[in-house]
BAVEXLUM-157915 format. One line per 3 residues: number of its first residue (from 1); their letters; for each residue x, y, z of N, C-alpha, C, O. Coordinates in steps of 0.001 Angstrom, whole numbers, plus 524288, in hexadecimal, padded with zeros to 5 digits. Example, Ala and Ser with C-alpha at 12.3 -4.5 7.8 and 13.67 -1.06 7.14 Angstrom:
<nodes>
1 = AS = 83386:7E9C6:81E78:8300C:7EE6C:81E78:83390:7F31C:81E78:8379C:7F309:82111  83232:7F736:81BA8:83566:7FBDC:81BE4:83264:8001E:81EBE:83461:80472:81F67
</nodes>
This chain:
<nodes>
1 = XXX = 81F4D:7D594:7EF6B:81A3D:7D4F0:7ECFA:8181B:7CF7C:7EE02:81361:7CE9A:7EDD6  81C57:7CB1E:7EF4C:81AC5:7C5EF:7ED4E:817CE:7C571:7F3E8:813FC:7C29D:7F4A4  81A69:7C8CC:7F872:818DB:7C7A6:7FE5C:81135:7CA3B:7FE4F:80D45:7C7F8:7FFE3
4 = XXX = 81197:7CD8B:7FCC6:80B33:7CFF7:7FCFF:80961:7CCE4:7FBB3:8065A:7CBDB:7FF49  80869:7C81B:7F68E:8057C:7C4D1:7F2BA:80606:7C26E:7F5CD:80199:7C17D:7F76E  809EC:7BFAB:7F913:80A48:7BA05:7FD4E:806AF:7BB6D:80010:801FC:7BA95:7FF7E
7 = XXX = 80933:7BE17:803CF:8054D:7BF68:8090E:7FEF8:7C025:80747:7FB9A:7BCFD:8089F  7FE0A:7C422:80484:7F8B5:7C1DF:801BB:7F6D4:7BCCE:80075:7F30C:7BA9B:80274  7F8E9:7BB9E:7FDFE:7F60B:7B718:7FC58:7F74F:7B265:8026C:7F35E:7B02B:8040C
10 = XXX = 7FB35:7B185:80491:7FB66:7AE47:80973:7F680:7AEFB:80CEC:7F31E:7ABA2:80D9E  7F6A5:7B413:80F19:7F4C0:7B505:81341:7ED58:7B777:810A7:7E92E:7B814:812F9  7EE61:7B7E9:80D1A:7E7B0:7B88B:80B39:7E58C:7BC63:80E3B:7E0EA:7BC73:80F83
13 = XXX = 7EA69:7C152:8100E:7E75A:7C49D:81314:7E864:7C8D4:80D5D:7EAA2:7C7CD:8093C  7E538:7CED6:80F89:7E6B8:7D4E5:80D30:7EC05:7D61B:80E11:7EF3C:7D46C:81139  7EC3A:7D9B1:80A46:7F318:7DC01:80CE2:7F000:7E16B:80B66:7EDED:7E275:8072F
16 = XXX = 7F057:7E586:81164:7F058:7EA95:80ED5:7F654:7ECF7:80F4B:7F9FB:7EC97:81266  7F56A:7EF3B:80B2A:7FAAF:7F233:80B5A:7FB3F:7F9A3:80E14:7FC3D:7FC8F:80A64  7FAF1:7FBAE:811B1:7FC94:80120:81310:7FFC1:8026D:81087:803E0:7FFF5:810B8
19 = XXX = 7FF6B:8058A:80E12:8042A:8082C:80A0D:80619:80C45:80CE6:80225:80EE3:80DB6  80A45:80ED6:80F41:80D6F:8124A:810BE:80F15:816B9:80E28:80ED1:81B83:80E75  8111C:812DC:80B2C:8163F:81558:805C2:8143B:8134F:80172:811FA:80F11:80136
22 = XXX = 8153D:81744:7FCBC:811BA:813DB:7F953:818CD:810B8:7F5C2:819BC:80D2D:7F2A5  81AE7:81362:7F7BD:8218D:810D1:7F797:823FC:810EC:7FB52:8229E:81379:7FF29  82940:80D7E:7FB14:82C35:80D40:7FF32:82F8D:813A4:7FF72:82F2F:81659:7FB7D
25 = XXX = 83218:81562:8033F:835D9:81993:802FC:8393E:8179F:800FF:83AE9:81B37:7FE46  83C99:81319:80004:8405E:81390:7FC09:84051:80EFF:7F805:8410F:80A40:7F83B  83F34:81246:7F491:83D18:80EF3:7EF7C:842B8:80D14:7ECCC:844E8:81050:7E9FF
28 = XXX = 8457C:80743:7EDA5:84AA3:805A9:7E97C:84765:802BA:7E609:84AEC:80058:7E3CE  841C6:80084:7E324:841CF:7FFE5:7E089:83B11:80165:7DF8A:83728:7FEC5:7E083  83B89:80584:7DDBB:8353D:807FC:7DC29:831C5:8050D:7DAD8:82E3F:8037D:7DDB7
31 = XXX = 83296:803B2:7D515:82EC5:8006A:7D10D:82E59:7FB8D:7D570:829DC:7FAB8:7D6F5  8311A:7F957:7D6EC:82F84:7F408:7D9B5:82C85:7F50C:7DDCF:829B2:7F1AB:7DFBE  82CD3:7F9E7:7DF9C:8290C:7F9E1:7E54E:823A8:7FB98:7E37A:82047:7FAF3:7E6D5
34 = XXX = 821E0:7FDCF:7DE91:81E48:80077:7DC63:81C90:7FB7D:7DBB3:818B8:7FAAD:7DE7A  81DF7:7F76D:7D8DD:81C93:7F122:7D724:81829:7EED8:7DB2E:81389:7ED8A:7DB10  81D53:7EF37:7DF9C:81AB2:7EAA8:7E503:81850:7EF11:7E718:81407:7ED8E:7E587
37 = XXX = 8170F:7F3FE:7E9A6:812EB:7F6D7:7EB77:80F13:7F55B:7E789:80CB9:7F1B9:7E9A2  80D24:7F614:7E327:808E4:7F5C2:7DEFB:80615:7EE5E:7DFBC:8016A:7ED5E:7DF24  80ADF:7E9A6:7E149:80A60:7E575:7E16A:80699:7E5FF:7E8D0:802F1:7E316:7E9F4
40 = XXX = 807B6:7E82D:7EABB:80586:7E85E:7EF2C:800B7:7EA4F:7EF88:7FCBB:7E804:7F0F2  80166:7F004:7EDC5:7FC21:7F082:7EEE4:7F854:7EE73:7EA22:7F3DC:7F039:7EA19  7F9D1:7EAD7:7E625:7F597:7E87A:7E3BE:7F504:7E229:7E832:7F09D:7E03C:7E7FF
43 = XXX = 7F7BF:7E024:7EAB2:7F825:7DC92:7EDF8:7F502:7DD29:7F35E:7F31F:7D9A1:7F608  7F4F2:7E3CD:7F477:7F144:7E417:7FA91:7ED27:7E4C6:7F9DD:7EB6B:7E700:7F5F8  7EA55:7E2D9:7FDD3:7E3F9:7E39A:7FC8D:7E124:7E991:7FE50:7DD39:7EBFB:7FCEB
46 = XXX = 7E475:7EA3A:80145:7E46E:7EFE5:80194:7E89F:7F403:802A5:7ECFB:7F1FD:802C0  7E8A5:7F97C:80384:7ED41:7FCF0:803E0:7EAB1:8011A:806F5:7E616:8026D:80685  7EDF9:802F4:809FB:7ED1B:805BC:80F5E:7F012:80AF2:80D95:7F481:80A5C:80BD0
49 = XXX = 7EE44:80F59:80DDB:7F36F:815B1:80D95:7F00A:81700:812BD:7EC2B:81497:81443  7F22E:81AF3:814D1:7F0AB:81E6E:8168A:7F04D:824C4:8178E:7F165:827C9:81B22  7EE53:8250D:812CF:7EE00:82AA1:80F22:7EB18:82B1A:80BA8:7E858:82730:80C23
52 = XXX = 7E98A:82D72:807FB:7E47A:82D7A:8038F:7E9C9:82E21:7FF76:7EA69:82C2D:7FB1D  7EBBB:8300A:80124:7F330:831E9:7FD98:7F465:82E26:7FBDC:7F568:82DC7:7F72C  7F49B:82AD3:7FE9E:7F8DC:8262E:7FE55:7F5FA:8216F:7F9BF:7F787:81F2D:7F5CB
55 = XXX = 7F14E:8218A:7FCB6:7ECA5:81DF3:7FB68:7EB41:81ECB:7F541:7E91E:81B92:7F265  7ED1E:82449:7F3CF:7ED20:82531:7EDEB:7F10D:822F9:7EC63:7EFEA:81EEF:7EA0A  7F658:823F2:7ECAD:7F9B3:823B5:7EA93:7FB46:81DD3:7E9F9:7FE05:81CE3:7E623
58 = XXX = 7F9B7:818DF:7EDC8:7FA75:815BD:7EE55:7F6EB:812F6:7E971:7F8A0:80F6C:7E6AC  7F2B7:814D4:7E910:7F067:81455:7E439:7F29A:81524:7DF98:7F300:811E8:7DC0F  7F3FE:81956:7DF98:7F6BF:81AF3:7D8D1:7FA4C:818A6:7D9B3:7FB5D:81763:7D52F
61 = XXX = 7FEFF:815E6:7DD5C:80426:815E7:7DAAD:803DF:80F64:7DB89:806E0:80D0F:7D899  80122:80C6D:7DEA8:8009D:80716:7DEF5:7FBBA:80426:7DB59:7FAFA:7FFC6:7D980  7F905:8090D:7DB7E:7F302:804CD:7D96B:7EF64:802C1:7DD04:7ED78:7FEC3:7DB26
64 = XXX = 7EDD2:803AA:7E0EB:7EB13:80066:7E3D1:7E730:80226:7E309:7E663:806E2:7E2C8  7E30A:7FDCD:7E256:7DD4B:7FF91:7E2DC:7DB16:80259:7E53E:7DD44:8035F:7E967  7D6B3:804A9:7E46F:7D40C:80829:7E900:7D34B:8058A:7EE2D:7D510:80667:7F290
67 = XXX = 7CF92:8017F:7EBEA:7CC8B:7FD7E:7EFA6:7D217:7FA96:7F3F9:7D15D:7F6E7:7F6FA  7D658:7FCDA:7F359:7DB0E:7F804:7F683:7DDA0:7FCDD:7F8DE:7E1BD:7FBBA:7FB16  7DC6B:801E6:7F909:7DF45:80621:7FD4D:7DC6C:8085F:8017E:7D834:80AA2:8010B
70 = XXX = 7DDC0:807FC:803B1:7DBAC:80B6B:808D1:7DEA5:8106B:80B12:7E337:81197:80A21  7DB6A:812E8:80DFC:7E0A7:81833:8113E:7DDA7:81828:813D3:7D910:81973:81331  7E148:81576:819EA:7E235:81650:81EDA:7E558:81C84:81F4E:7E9B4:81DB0:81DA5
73 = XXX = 7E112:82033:8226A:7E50F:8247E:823AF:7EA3E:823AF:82839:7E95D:821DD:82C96  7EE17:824D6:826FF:7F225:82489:82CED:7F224:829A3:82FB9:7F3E1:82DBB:82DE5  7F037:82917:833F0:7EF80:82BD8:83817:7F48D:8312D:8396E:7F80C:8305A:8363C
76 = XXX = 7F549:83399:83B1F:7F994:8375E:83D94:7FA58:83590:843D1:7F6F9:833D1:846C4  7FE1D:8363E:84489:7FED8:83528:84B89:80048:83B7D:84E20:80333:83BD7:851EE  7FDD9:84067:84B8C:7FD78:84484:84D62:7FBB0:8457B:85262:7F75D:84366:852B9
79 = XXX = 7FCC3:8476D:8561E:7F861:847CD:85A33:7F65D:84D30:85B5F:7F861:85057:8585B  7F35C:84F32:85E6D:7F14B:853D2:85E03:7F055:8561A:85B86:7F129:85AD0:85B05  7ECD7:85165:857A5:7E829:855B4:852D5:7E413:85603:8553A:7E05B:8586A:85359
</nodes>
């Protein structure tokens, strides 16, 4: 938590954050990762999903503002549609 606040405040740039996962796959300590995800995305200036799915859920379970998410769709690498 304490590296996001540095780099912010040092470098006086944005941090967006792309969210993937809205957790890691292996959770050894839950409550603490729920902590620092929630410390982050109140820390980024914005948040990236790419899904309308995700982009909800990242809402309800972190809090992020409307105004600080975005959804980038991710593409398929299908060919011959």
């Amino acid at each position: 938590m304490i590296d996001i606040s540095l780099v912010k405040y040092l470098s006086r740039n944005k941090i967006i954050w792309t969210i993937h996962n809205l957790y890691g796959h292996e959770l050894f300590f839950p409550k603490l990762e729920k902590l620092i995800r929630r410390h982050s995305a109140k820390k980024a200036d914005g948040s990236i999903t790419h899904c309308n799915r995700a982009k909800k859920e990242v809402q309800k379970e972190l809090g992020i503002p409307f105004n600080k998410k975005y959804m980038i769709p991710y593409g398929n690498f299908i060919t011959g549609l």
